[in-house]
N, C-alpha and C positions, 0 to 999 in steps of 0.2 A: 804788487809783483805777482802773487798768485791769480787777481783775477777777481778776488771779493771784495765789496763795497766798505769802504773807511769809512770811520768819523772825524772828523779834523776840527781843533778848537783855533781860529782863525781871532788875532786878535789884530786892531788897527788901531797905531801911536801918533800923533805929529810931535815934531822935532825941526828945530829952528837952530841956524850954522849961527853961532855966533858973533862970528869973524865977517860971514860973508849975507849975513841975517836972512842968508835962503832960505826957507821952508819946503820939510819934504815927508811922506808918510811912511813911515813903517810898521811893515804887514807881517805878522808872525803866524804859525800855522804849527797847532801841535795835534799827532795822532791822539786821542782820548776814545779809542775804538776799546782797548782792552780794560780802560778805567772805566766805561760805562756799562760794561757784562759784567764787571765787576758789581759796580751800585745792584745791577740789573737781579743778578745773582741774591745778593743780601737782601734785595727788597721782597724777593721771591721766599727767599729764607723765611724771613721774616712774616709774609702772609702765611706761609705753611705754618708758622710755629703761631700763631695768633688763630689760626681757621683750625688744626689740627683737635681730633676727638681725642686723642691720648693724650694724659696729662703729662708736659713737659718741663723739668725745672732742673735748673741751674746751679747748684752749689759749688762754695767755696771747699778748698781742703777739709774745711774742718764742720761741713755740712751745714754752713747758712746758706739759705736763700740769697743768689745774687738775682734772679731774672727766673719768672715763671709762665706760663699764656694761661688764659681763660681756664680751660680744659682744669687745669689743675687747680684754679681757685675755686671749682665746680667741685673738684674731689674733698676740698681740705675744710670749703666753706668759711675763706679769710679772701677780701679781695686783694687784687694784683698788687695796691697800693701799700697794703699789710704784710704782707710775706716777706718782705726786699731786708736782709738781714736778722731773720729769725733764722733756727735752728729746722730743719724739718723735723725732729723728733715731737720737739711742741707742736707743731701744726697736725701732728700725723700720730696723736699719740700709742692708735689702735694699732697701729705698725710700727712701732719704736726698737722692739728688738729684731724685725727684720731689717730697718733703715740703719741701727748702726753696726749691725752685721755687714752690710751691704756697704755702707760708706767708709771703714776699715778697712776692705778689701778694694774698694776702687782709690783711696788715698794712695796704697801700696802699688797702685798700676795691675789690680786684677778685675776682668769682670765678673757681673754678681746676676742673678734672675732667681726670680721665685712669686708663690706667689701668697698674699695677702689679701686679708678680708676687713670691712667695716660694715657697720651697723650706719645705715641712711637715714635723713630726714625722718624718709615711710617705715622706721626700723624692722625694715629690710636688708638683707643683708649682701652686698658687694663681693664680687671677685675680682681682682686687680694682679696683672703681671706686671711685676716690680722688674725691672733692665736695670741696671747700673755700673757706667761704662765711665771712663778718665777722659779726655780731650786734652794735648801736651802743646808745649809750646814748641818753637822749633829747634831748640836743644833737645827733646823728647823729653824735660822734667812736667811733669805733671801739672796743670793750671786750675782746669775745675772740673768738678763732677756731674755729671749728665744721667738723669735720674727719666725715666719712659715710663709712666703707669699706663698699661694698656688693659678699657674693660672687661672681662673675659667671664661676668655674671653670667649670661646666656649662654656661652661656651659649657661652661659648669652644668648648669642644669639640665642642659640637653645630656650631658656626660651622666649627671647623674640619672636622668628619665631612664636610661638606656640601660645601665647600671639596675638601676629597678627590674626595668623588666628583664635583665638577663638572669637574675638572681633572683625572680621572684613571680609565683602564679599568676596570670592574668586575669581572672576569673575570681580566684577569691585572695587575692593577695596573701597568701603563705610564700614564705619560700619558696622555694623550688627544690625540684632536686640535686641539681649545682650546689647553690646555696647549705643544701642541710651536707652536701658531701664536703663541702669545704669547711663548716661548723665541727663537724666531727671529727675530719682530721685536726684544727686545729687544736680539738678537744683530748684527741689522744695525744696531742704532743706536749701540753700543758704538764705541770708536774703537780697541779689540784686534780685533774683526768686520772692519774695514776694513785695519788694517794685516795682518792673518792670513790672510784671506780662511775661507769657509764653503764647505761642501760637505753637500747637501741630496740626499738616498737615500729613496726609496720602494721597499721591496718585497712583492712579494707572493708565494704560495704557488701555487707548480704543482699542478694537477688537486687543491687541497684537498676541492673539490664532492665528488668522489668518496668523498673518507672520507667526510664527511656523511651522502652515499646510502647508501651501504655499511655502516658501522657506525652508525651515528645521529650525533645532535650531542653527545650526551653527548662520547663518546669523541673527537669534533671541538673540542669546550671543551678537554679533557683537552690535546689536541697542542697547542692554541693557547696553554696555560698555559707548554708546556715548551720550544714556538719561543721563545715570551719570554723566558726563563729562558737560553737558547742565545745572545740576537740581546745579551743586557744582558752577557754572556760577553765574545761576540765584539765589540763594539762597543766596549768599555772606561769608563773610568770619565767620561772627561770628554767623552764622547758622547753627547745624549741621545735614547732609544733611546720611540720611542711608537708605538702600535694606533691608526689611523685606522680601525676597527671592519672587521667578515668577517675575513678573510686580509692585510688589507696593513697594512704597518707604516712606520713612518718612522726616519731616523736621521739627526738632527745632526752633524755632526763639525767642530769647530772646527781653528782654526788650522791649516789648511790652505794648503800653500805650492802652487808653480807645478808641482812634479812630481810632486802628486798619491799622491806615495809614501804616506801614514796611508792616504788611503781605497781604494788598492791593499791596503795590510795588511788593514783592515779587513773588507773585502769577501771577501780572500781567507779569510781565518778564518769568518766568518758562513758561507759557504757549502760552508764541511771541516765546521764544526758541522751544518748542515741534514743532511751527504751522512750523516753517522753517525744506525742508524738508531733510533727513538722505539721507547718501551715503549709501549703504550696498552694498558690492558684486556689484559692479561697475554699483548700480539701486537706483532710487532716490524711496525714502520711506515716506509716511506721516503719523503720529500718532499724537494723541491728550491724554490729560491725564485727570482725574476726579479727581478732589484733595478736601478732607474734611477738616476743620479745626474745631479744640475745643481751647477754650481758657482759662488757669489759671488765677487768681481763679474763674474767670465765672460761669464758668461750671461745674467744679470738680477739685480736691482737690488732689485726689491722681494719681499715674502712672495707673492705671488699669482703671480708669475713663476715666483717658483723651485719653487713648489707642484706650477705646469703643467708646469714643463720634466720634472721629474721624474718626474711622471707618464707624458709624455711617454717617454720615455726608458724607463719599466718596459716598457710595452707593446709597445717595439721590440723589449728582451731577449727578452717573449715569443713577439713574431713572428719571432727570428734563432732560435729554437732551445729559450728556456727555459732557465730551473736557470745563467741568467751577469748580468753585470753590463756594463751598455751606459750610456755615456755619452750626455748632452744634445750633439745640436750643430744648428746652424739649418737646415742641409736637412730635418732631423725637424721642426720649426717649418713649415716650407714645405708637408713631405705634411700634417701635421697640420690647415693654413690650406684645402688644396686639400681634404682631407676634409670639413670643413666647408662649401666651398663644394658638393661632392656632396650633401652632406646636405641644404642648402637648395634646390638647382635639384630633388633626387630628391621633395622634398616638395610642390613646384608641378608635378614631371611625375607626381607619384601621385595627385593633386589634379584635373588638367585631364587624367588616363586616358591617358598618352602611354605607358606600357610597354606592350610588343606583344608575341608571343611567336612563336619558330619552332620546326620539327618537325626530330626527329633520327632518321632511321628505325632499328630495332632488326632486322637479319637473321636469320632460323631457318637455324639449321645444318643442319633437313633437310630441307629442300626451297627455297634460297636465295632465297626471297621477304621480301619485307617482315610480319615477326611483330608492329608493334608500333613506334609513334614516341612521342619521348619530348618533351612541350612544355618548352619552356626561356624563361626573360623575357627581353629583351631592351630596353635604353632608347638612344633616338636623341635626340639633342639638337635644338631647332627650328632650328639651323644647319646641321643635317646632321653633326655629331660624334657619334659612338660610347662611348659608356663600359663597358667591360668589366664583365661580371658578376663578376670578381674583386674590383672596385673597390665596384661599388655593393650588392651583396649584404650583405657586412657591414654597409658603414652603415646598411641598412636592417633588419638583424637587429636592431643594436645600440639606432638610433632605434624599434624595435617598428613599422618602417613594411612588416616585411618580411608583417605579416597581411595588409593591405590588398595588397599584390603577390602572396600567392597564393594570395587571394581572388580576384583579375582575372585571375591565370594559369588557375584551374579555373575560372572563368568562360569566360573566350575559347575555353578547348578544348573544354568542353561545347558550344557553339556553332556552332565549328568542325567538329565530330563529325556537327552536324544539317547544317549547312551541304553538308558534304561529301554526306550524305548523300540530301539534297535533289536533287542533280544526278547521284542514280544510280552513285554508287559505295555501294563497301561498306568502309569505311576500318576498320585495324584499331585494336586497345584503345590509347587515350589514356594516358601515362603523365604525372603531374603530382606535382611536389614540394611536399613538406607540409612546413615550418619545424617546430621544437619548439614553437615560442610558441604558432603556430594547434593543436598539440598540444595544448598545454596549458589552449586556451580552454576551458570550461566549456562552450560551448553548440556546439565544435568540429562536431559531429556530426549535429547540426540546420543548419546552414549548410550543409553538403552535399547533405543531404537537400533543403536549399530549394531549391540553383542546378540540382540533379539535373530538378526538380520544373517548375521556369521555363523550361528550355530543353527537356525532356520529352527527356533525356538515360537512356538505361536504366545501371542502376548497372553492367552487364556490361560495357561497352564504357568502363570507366573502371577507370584504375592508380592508386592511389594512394601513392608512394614517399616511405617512410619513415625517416629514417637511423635508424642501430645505437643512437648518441648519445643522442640523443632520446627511444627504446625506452626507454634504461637510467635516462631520467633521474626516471622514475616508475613501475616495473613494473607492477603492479596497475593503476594508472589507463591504463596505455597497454593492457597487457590488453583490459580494460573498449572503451579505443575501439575498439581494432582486432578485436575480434569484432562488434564492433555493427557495422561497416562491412563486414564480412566477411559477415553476415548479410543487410545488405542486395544482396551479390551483388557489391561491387567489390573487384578484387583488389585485394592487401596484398602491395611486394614490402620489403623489407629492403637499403637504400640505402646505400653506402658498407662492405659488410660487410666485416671482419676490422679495420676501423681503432677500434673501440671495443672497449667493456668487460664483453660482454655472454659467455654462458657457452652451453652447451648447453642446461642445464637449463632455462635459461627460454625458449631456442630453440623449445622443445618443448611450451611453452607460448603461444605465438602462433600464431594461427591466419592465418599467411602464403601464398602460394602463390610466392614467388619470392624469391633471392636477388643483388643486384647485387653483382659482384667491384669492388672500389675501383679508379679510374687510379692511384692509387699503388704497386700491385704489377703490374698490368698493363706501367705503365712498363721495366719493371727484366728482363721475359721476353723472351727466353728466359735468358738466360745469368746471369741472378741467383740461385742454384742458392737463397736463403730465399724468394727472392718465387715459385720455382718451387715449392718445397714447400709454402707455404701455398696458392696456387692450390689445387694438390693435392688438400690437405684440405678446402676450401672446398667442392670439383666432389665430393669422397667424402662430405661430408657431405649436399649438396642432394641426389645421388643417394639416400644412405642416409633422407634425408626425405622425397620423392619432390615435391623443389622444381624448379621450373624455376630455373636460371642462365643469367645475363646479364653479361658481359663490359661493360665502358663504357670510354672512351678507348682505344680499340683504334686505332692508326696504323700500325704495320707488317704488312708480307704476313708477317714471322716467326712476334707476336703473334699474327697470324689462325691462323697455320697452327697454332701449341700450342695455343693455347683448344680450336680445332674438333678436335683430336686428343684433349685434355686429356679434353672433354667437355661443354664450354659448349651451352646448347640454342643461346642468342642472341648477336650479335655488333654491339655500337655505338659506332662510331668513323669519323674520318675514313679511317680506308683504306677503309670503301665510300662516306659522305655526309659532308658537311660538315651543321650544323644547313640547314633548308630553310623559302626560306618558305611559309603556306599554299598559296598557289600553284603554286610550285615543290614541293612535297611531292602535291597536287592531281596537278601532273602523273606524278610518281612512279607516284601510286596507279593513275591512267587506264591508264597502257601497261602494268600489270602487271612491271615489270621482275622480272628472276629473274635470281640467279646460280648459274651453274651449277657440281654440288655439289662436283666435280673441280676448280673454282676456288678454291674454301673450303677442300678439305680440302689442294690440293697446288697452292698460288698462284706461281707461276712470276716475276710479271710487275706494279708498280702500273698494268697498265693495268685489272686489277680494279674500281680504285677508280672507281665508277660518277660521282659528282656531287663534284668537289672547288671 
């Protein structure tokens, strides 16, 4: 009637009239269209449940085996023939209390899933999603239980790969820092956490950067694989020891009492491993680590406290000295707050153009005149307070505000330069400190060319000082700038020299005209017989280069009189000027002052010192 092809089971009878002994045929014809989608249907069933990879099976109410495929003789390791009225708990004994979990609740007409494991042939070990579902008759009472094990071991492992690596260093397999923050919370909520108390360690790697520079990061992977391997050592088993990525690591240490003895051991061991030295790349390697500790409930209370404290507390290690182990305590909390507060006032005085800068004059040893002042920043507070350049210099290094500051510092001197020049002196070369960062800008060298360009500043009448540091922290690219600026005619002197890591060889590769001796060995002269020796070398090497040297932090008539004997050309420090401001350096420049040369080489007297 609709139009689609039937099946018709056509049957043909003969039949004979008794009476009348006709013979005649009868033809019967039954639709068997829906009884054979039927078969069609079952037989289909039936491939699917014999071909299917999930194991399938059949139980009764009371959890035998009526009927199971392949698949699941595969799982139980009982052939087909075997199974037909046993219990699945016997066939399956590794999942017994999930199957009659499971089979209580599908008796009752509820479904069940989960998942269970077995140990294989290759004992290895299985993951299986256990389904178990009721199939009713057509009263809807319950008939038998229908049981799906589907493989899900790949599933699993890939779950778990990912799990690894989310929770865990790729590089040297520690933890991570996820990882150690979710160990720690759970550790603070613990009620052994509380009665043990914790102790929370970050450390990190002394001068690591340098291997990096130095040998690449190959070889810097390489140490970081076998600090790890050192810190899982020292730290022991029920510490847990994790890579908050670069160089700093973390370390757990439980049950920690009042005398702090474990994380005394602990510490003290980590840092006899570091001092023993690394193989890398067939070269014996020494590193040291700064490691801070905070301790629950001590200090704080929660994971983001003991996070900071600790932090805290690494960085102090590294400003007492390096390569030790410096406790949290709340004065470090205090500088930490005050820094902070630097950091914000330093960002609305670099904002509203409040650093100013003054002049420190540099004296020629041969002829006691003024050779050469050197600009320095300086920030005054709108109350009139002072913040030292010890104080605010870092933070602004650290906050990246340190471009913008000497950007305005080689600004104001180029200005100052015209300015000065404007009312008829003849002021000499401008020296101005160059940060690493403004190093490292990309378009570093074009910004100077601009402010050179704005204030019609000649490149001659500009110093540009550059630390040792900073040199090394890129050879080639620092190269690259320091001849382009060399080119354009401003000197290139080498700032802070002997305190880094730089060699001859690439000395002789910079195209510099001058070398600054650091205050740090100047301090220690006369009577420091190494700080005397490097001098030494420093005055034999600029000689042998044919560099001018410049002495800085010079305060005694002693210092003056070694340097000017030594062989320093320049001398700048407060035993002649304290820094000065433009004005005061202004007048400086007006009266010509001169000391004379008999004072320099054989200083009797501080009344030398001209401006203190």
């Amino acid at each position: 009637a609709n139009g689609r092809p039937r099946v018709l089971s056509i049957r043909r009878s003969r039949h004979e009239d008794a009476l009348t002994n006709e013979r005649f045929n009868v033809i019967t014809a039954r639709d068997t269209t829906d009884e054979l989608q039927r078969e069609g249907k079952l037989a289909l069933l039936a491939d699917v449940f014999r071909s299917s990879l999930e194991g399938v099976v059949i139980l009764d109410l009371q959890g035998r085996v009526v009927e199971a495929n392949p698949a699941f003789s595969g799982i139980s390791g009982v052939s087909r023939t075997e199974v037909n009225g046993l219990p699945i708990q016997t066939l399956l004994p590794w999942a017994a209390h999930s199957l009659n979990v499971a089979v209580a609740a599908a008796a009752s007409g509820e479904r069940w899933s989960g998942t269970v494991r077995s140990l294989g042939p290759d004992d290895r070990e299985r993951a299986y999603l256990l389904s178990v579902s009721t199939s009713r008759k057509i009263g809807g009472q319950p008939r038998n239980i229908i049981a799906l094990f589907s493989d899900v071991t790949e599933i699993h492992q890939t779950q778990q790969r990912l799990r690894q690596q989310a929770m865990h260093d790729n590089l040297t397999g520690l933890p991570n820092r996820r990882h150690f923050r979710l160990t720690l919370e759970e550790a603070l909520a613990s009620p052994s956490g509380h009665t043990g108390g914790l102790a929370v360690c970050f450390l990190d790697l002394d001068e690591f950067k340098h291997v990096n520079d130095s040998m690449g990061h190959v070889a810097g992977d390489e140490l970081l694989i076998l600090v790890a391997e050192r810190l899982r050592v020292g730290a022991g088993n029920d510490a847990c020891v994790a890579r908050f990525g670069g160089d700093e690591f973390a370390i757990l240490i439980p049950d920690v009492d009042l005398s702090c003895r474990k994380v005394a051991d602990i510490s003290n061991r980590v840092h006899k491993l570091l001092q023993r030295p690394f193989m890398v790349g067939g070269n014996k390697m020494y590193i040291g680590g700064s490691m801070g500790v905070t301790l629950f409930p001590e200090h704080a209370d929660t994971v983001d406290e003991l996070l900071k404290n600790a932090d805290v507390a690494m960085y102090a290690a590294k400003a007492s000295g390096k390569n030790r182990t410096v406790f949290f305590s709340t004065e470090m909390r205090e500088r930490v707050r005050a820094q902070c507060q630097i950091q914000t006032d330093l960002r609305r005085a670099v904002f509203a153009d409040e650093i100013s800068i003054v002049f420190q004059p540099q004296i020629d040893v041969r002829n006691g005149r003024c050779g050469g002042c050197e600009a320095l920043a300086r920030w005054t507070l709108p109350d009139g307070r002072r913040i030292s350049p010890a104080e605010f210099i870092p933070v602004a290094e650290k906050t990246g505000m340190i471009v913008q500051i000497g950007e305005s510092v080689l600004l104001r001197a180029c200005r100052q330069i015209q300015e000065w020049k404007a009312r008829g002196l003849n002021p000499p070369r401008i020296a101005v400190n160059i940060s690493p960062m403004q190093m490292r800008m990309h378009n570093f060298v074009d910004r100077v060319k601009q402010i050179l360009r704005a204030t019609e500043t000649a490149p001659e009448e500009l110093e540009l000082e550059i630390t040792e540091n900073a040199v090394m922290e890129d050879v080639d690219e620092a190269i690259r700038v320091i001849n382009e600026l060399s080119e354009l005619g401003i000197a290139i002197a080498i700032d802070d020299f002997g305190t880094g890591y730089s060699s001859l060889s690439y000395l002789r590769t910079f195209n510099v005209h001058a070398l600054k001796i650091d205050k740090s060995f100047v301090d220690d002269l006369p009577r420091d017989r190494d700080a005397v020796a490097i001098v030494q070398s420093v005055v034999s090497l600029a000689q042998g280069r044919h560099l001018e040297l410049v002495a800085e932090g010079v305060e005694t008539v002693e210092q003056l009189e070694f340097l000017a004997r030594a062989g320093c050309d320049k001398i700048q420090g407060y035993v002649f000027s304290r820094p000065l401001s433009a004005e005061e350096c202004e007048q400086w420049l007006r009266e010509d002052f001169q000391i004379p040369h008999r004072e320099i080489m054989q200083p009797t007297t501080p009344d030398v010192c001209l401006k203190k």
